[in-house]
C-alpha positions as CSV (number, residue, x, y, z in Angstrom):
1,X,-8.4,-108.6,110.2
2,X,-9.8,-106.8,113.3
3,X,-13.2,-108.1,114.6
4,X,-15.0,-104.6,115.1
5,X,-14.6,-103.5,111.6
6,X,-15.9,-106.9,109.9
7,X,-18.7,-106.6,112.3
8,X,-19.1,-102.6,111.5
9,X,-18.0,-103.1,107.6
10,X,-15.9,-99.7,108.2
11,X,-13.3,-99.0,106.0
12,X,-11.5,-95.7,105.5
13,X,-11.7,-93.8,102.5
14,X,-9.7,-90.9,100.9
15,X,-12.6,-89.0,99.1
16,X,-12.5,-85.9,97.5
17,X,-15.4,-84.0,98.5
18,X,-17.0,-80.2,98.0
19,X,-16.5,-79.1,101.6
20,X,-19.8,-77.1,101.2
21,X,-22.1,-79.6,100.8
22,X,-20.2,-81.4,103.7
23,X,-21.0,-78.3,105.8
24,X,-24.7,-78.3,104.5
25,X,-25.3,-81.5,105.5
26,X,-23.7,-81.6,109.1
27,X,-26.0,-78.5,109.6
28,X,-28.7,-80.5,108.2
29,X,-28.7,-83.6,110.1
30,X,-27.2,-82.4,113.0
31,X,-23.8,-83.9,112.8
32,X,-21.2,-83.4,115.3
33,X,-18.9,-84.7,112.8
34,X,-18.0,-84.9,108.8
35,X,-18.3,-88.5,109.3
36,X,-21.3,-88.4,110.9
37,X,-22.7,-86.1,108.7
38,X,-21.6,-88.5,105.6
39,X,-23.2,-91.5,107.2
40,X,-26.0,-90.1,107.9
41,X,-26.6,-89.1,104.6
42,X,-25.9,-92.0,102.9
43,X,-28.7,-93.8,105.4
44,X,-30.9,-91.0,104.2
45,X,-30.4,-92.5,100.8
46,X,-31.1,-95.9,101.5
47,X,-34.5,-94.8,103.3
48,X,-34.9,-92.7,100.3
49,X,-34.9,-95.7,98.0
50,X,-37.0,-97.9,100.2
51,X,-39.7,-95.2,100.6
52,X,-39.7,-95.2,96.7
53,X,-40.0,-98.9,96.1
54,X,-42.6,-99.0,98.7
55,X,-44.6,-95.8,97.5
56,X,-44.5,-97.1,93.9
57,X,-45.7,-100.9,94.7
58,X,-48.7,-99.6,96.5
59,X,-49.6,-97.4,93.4
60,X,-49.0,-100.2,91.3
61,X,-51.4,-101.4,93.3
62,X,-53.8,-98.7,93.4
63,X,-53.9,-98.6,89.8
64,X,-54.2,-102.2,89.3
65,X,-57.5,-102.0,91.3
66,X,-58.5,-99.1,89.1
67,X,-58.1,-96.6,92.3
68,X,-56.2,-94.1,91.1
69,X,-56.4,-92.2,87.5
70,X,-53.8,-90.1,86.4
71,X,-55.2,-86.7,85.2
72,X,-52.0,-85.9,83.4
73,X,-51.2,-89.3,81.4
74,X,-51.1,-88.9,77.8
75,X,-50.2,-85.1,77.9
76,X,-46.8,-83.5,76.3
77,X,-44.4,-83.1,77.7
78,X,-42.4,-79.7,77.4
């Protein structure tokens, strides 16, 4: 195996992929590149999910301390 790409974890990848959301999100994130454009992306959703599980913990929190009521708990749905 080559050093770079155990240290990188990089492995190429035959994808089939709707080219407009490809284009969407190089304009987006400002990607010179599709595969720039793709990692990027796939960073944003691993900040996505940590900004979830941090948001959520510190309204667990919140409501374990009795700071926060939710106006709309209990309520239908439609």
């Amino acid at each position: 195996m080559h050093g770079d790409s155990e240290k990188t974890h990089l492995r190429r990848k035959n994808l089939i992929l709707d080219q407009r959301k490809i284009d969407q999100a190089r304009e987006v994130l400002h990607a010179a590149t599709e595969t720039e454009a793709i990692s990027r992306a796939l960073d944003a959703v691993s900040e996505m999910a940590r900004f979830r599980a941090e948001t959520e913990a510190g309204f667990d929190d919140l409501l374990g301390r009795g700071g926060f009521v939710d106006p709309f708990e209990g309520e239908p749905r439609e």
